[in-house]
N, C-alpha and C positions, 0 to 999 in steps of 0.2 A: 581558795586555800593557797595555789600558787603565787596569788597576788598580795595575800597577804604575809607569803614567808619571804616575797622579793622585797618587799616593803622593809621589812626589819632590816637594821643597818647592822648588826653582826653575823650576818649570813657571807658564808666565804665562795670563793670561786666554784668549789668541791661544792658544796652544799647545794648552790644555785646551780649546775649542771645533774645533779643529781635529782633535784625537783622538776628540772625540764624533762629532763629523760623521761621522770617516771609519772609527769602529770601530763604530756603532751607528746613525745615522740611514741613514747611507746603505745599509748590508746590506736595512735595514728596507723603503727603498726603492725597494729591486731587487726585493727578495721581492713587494712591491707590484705594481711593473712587472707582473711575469712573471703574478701571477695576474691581471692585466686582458688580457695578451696570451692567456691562456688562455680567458679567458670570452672575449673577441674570436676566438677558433680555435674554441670550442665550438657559439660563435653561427652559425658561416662553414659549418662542419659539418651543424649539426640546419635551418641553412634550404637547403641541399644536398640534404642525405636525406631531406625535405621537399619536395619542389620542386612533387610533386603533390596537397598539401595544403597550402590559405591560412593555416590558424590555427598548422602548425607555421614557416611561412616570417615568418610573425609576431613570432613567439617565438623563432626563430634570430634577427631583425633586431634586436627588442630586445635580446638579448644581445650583439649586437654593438656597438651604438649605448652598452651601456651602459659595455662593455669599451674603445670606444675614452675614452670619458667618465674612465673609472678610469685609462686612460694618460696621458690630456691632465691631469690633477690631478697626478699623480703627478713630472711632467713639470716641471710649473711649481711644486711645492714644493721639485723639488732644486733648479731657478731661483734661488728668492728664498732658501732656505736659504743658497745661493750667496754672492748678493749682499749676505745678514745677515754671511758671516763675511768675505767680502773689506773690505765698510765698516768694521768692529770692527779689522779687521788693517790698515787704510788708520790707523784717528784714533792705533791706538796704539802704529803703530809707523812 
């Protein structure tokens, strides 16, 4: 579908940033999310079933600390991605 809307020759700058966005960055995106909600659930997990050892309650927190890290990133790239194609779609049209 994307290759076929890049193909047509009246497709404008706006249009073509708007079909990357929404058929490739943002899949990519998501897929991101989810694997930092995963290390965050992994982490929530190994310091649970840990609870009576310090080094693994350690190591679950790092994994969480790092998972929420990976969502908070992920979080503020669709943000500004955001506000790249709104501006773009603001000067030129």
């Amino acid at each position: 579908m994307f290759w076929e809307q890049l193909a047509n020759s009246d497709l404008n700058l706006e249009g073509l940033l708007e079909n990357i966005n929404s058929q490739i960055v943002n899949p990519i995106i998501l897929l991101l999310m989810g694997a930092g909600l995963i290390v965050f659930l992994y982490g929530l997990v190994e310091m649970i079933q840990g609870a009576d050892n310090e080094e693994a309650r350690k190591k679950g927190q790092q994994h969480m600390v790092w998972g929420i890290i990976g969502l908070f990133i992920m979080v503020a790239v669709f943000g500004i991605i955001n506000v790249i194609i709104s501006t773009i779609s603001a000067i030129s049209g």
